[in-house]
C-alpha positions in Angstrom: 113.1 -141.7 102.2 117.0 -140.8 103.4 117.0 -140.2 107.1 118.7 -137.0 108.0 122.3 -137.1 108.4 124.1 -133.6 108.4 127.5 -134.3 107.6 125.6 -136.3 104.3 123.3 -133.6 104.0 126.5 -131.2 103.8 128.0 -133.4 101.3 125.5 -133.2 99.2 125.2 -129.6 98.8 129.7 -128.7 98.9 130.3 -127.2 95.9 134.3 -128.0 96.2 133.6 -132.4 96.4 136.1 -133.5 93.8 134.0 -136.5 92.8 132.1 -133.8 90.8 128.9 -135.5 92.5 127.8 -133.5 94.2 124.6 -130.8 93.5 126.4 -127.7 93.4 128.7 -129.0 91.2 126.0 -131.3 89.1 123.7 -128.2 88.5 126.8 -126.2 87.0 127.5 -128.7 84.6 123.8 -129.2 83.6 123.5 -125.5 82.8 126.6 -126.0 80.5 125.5 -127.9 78.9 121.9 -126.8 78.4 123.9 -123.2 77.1 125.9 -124.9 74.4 122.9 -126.9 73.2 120.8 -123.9 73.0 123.5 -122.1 71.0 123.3 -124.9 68.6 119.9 -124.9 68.4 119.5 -120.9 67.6 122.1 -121.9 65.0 119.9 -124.5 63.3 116.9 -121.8 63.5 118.7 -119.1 61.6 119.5 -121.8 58.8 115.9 -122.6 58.9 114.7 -119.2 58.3 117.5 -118.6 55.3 115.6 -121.3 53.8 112.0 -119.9 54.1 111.0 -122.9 56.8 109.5 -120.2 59.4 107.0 -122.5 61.0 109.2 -125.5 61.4 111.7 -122.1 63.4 108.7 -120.9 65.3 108.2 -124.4 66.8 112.1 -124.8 67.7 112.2 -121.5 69.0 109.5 -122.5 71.8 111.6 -125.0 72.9 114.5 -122.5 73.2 112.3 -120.5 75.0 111.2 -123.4 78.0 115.2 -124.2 77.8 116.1 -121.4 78.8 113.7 -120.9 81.4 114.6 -124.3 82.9 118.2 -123.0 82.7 117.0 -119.9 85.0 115.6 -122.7 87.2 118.9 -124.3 87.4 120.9 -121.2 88.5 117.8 -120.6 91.4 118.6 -123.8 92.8 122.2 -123.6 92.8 121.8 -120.3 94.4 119.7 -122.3 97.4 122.0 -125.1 97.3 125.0 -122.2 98.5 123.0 -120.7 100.3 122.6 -123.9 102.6 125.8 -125.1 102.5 127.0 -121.1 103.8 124.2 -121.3 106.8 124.4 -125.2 107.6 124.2 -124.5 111.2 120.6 -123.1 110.8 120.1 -125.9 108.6 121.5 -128.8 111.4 119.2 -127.4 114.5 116.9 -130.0 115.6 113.6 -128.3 114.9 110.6 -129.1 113.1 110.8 -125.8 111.1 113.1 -124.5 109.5 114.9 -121.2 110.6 113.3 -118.3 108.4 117.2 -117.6 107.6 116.9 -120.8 105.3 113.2 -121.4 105.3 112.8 -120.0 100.9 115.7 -122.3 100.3 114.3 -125.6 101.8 110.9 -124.9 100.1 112.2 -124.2 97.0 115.1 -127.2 96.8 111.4 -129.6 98.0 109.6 -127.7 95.5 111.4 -127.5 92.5 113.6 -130.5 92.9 111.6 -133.2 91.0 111.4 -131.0 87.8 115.1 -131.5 87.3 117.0 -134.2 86.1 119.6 -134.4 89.0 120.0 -137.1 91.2 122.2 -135.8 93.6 119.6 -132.6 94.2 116.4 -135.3 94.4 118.6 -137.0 97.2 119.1 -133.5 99.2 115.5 -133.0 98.9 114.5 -136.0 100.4 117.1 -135.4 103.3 115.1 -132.1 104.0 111.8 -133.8 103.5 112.9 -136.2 106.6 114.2 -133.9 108.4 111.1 -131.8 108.6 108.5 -134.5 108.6 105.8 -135.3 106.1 103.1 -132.4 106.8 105.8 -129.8 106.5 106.6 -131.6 103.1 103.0 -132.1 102.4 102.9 -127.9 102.6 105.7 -127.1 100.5 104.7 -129.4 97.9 101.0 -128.0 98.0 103.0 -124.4 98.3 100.3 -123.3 101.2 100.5 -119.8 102.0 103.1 -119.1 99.3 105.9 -120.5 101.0 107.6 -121.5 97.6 109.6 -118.1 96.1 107.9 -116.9 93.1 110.8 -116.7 91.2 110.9 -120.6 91.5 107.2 -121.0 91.0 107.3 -118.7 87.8 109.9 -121.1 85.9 107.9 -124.1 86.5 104.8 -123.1 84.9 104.4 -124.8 82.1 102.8 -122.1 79.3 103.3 -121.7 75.6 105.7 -118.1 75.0 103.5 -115.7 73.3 104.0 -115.1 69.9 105.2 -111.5 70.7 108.1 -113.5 72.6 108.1 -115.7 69.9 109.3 -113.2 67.2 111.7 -111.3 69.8 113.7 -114.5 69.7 113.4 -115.2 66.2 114.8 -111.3 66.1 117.4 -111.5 68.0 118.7 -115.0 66.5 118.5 -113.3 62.9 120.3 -110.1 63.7 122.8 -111.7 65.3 123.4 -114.7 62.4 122.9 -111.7 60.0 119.6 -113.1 58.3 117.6 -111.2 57.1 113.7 -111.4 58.5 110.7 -109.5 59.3 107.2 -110.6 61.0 104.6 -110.6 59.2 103.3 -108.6 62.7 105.5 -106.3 61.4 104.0 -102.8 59.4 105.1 -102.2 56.1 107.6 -99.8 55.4 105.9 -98.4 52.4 102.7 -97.7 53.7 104.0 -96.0 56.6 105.9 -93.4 54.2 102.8 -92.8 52.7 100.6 -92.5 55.7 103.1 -90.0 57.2 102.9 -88.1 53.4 99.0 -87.5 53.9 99.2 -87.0 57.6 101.8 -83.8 56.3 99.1 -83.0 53.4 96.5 -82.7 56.0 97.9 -80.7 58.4 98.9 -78.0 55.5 95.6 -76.0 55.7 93.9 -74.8 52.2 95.2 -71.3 50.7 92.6 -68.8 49.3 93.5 -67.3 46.3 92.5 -63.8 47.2 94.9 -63.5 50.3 97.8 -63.9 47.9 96.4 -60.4 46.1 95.7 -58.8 49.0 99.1 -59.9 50.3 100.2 -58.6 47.1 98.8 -55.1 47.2 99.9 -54.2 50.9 103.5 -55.0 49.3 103.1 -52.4 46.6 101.7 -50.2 49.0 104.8 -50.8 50.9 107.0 -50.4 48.6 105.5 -47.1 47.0 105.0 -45.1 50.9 109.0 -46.4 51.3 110.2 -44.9 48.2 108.6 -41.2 48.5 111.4 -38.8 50.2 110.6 -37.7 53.2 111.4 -34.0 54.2 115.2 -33.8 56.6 114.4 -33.5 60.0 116.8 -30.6 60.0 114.9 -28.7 57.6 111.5 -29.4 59.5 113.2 -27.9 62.4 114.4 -25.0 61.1 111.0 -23.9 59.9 109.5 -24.8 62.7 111.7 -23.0 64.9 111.3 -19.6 61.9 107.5 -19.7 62.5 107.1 -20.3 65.5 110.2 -17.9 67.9 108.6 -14.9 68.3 110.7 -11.6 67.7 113.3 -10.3 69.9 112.3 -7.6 72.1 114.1 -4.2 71.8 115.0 -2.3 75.0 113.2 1.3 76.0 116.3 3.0 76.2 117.6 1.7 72.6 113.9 3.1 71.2 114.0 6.0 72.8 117.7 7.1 71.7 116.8 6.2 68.4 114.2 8.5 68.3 115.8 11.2 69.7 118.3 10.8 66.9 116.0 10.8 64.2 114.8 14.2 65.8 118.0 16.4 66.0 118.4 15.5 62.2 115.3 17.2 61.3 
């Protein structure tokens, strides 16, 4: 195990070294290179589904799956890596713990180191593991009392992808290669149409053969009240208004003279 040493421990982690050595640096480069050889690989899988060979894609399409998780993995730990490097004077106090500033990154870089390929990261983590004694290690290793970040933990789980995932990537790979594909998951067009024709047939309810004929004679009867005249309103008025006024009354003294004029010409 590497005794701690924190100008070694700082080298080990600068993402600027120009021997390109260094873990920063190293985990870049490995994620490049796991990007271009998943792009080839989605390339091989849309040539095997052209050519009818789904299972043989299925399987290939797992591993693109763990790739790219393991790629995820990659960036988390480069993340950690800066993140030390930008709080090495937490990281050089002489305590058996670390600070709580850097505490997810040392678990993690412990943690997660030994499921990469990187030599420069599995150094750094046995730096760490000196520095903070075996029975801190023993605990991070162990992950007691969830001292590992979950992100980290989730990408090192080792599960097969769901087939649901499974033909989301098969999916995606065809649409964007421009082959044409479609789970067998998948419902089929044509029955669908048809299901959504007698969903619309039921929903019509039944129509009863004598509602049309009523329907039918309240239109005539309609049509025969709208065509009879009806009387003006001016006319109705003007009879109203003959029948009903009463006379005018005639004044005494017009009566009486009247009389009185009949009576001198007898």
């Amino acid at each position: 195990m590497s005794m701690w040493n924190s100008a070694k421990a700082k080298v080990r982690s600068l993402p600027n070294d120009p021997a390109h050595s260094l873990s920063v640096q190293r985990l870049r480069t490995l994620q490049q290179k796991k990007e271009a050889q998943a792009k080839a690989a989605r390339r091989d899988i849309a040539n095997l589904i052209e050519r009818g060979k789904i299972e043989t894609a299925r399987i290939k399409v797992e591993t693109i799956i763990n790739e790219d998780i393991y790629i995820e993995l990659l960036e988390l730990l480069e993340l950690y890596c800066e993140l030390l490097l930008a709080r090495f004077g937490l990281l050089d106090q002489n305590t058996r713990e670390p600070d709580p500033g850097i505490v997810e990154g040392v678990c993690s870089i412990i943690h997660a180191a030994p499921r990469t390929e990187l030599k420069e990261l599995h150094i750094l983590r046995d730096i760490l593991m000196h520095k903070y004694g075996r029975e801190f290690a023993v605990g991070v290793m162990e992950n007691r009392n969830g001292c590992v970040s979950n992100r980290v933990m989730s990408k090192i789980i080792n599960v097969t992808p769901a087939p649901a995932l499974v033909d989301a990537y098969i999916r995606e790979i065809t649409k964007a290669y421009g082959v044409p594909w479609s789970s067998p998951d998948d419902p089929n067009p044509a029955s669908l149409v048809q299901d959504m024709k007698d969903e619309q047939k039921e929903d019509v309810p039944p129509t009863d053969p004598t509602e049309k004929t009523d329907e039918a004679n309240k239109s005539k009867d309609q049509g025969s009240s709208s065509t009879t005249p009806e009387p003006s309103s001016k006319a109705t008025d003007s009879k109203k208004s003959s029948v009903s006024s009463p006379p005018p009354i005639e004044d005494e003294f017009e009566v009486l003279s009247r009389r009185f004029a009949q009576l001198k010409k007898r």
